[in-house]
Phi, psi and omega in degrees: 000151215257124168264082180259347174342272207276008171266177192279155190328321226253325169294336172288312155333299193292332202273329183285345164288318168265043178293323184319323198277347168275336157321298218274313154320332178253333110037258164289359200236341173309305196296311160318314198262007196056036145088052210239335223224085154355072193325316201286355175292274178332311162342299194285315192290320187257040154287316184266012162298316170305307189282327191282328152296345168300311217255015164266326225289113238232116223260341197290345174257021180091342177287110182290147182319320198284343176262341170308299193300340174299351187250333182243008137284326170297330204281314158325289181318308195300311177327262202327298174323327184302311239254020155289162175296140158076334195292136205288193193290335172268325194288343178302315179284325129357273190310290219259023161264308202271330154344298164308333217238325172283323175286342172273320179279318205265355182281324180293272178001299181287329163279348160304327181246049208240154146284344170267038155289164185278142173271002206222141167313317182303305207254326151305316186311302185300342184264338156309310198294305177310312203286321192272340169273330186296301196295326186295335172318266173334326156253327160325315175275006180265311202287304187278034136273309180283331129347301165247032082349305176222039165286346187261347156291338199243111196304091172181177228289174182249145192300171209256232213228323158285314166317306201308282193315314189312295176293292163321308189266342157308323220272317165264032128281329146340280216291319172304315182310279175352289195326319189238064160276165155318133180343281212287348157280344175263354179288249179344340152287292198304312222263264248247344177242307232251329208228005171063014195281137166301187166290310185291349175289302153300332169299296165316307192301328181279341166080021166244181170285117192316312186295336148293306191318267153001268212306310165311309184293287179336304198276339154314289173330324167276339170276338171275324202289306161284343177285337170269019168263321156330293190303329180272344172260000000 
C-alpha cells in the first residue's frame, strides 16, 4: 500500500507528474511477457517503483526524473511479477533478459547526460549502435544463465534438446569471453547473471555505490559484446 502522508511536497510532485508513465510501462512489460501478468497487478507495482523513486531521486546527478523513474518502475514492475506464486520457467526467463537489458540502460543513463558523453551526430550514433548491442548482449545472457539456474526448480515443460545444446554452447562461449575482463567486471557478471544476486547486493558485498556497481556491469557488457562479435569473425 502506497503511504505518501509524509512525504515531501517535491517528492509528491514528481510522483503525481509521472503517474503516466507507469500507464505506459506496464503496457509494454504486458506486451513483453505475453500477457501472463495481471495489468492491474503490474499497475500497483509500478506505483510503488514510482514513489520510491520520487523520494530517492537525487536532482544533482543529471539525470532527468521521468528517465531515473523509468528503471525503477520497471524494476519495480519485474520485482513484483518474480515474486508470484508458481511462475513458470519462460517467464522466469523472461523476467531476467528484460531485467538485464534494464540494468545495461540504467548504468548507461548518467553518462549519456555526462560532459564526456559524445557531441558529434557521428559519435552519437556509434555510441547508440553500441548502447543496442550491449543491451542485447545483456539480455540473451539474463535469459540463458536464468534458464539454467532455476530450470531444476521451477516446475514446468523444459526446453527441448536443441534448446538445450543451443543455450549450453552459448553459455560456454559467454563463460570463455568473461575470462578475459577485469576483476571487478567479472566479479559482477558472476555475481549478478550466474549466482542471480541482485544489484544492490552486489554492490554492498563490494563496498561500493549501486550506481557504480551499474555502471561497472554496463561497462563489462560492452566489453563482452566486442569481444563476442571478435569470435563470430
Amino acid at each position: 500500500m502506497l503511504v505518501i502522508a509524509a512525504d515531501s511536497p517535491e517528492a509528491l510532485e514528481r510522483f503525481h507528474g509521472a503517474l503516466d508513465l507507469v500507464e505506459r510501462i506496464a503496457s509494454q512489460v504486458s506486451r513483453a511477457l505475453g500477457f501472463q501478468v495481471d495489468r492491474d497487478d503490474l499497475l500497483a507495482y509500478g506505483r510503488e517503483g514510482l514513489l520510491e523513486a520520487a523520494r530517492r531521486f537525487e536532482p544533482a546527478r543529471g539525470v532527468p526524473f521521468r528517465g531515473y523513474a523509468n528503471y525503477r518502475v520497471r524494476g519495480a514492475m519485474y520485482d513484483g511479477v518474480r515474486q508470484m506464486s508458481s511462475p513458470s520457467r519462460r517467464l522466469h526467463e523472461k523476467l531476467a533478459a528484460l531485467e538485464a537489458a534494464r540494468q545495461t540502460s540504467e548504468g548507461e543513463a548518467e553518462f549519456a547526460f555526462a560532459d564526456s558523453a559524445p557531441k558529434g551526430d557521428a559519435a552519437k550514433e556509434t555510441a547508440f549502435d553500441e548502447h543496442l548491442a550491449a543491451v542485447a548482449t545483456a539480455a540473451c545472457l539474463g535469459f540463458v544463465t536464468e534458464g539454467s539456474r532455476v530450470g531444476r526448480d521451477v516446475v514446468t515443460t523444459e526446453p527441448n534438446a536443441e534448446e538445450a545444446f543451443a543455450e549450453a554452447e552459448l553459455l560456454s562461449v559467454v563463460s570463455a569471453a568473461i575470462g578475459g575482463l577485469f576483476d571487478d567486471e567479472r566479479e559482477i557478471i558472476r555475481r549478478y547473471y550466474f549466482d542471480g544476486q541482485r544489484m544492490e547486493d552486489i554492490a554492498a558485498a563490494l563496498s561500493m555505490h549501486k550506481s557504480w556497481a551499474s555502471r561497472i556491469h554496463t561497462r563489462a557488457i560492452a566489453r563482452l559484446t566486442k569481444r563476442l562479435r571478435g569470435a563470430d569473425q
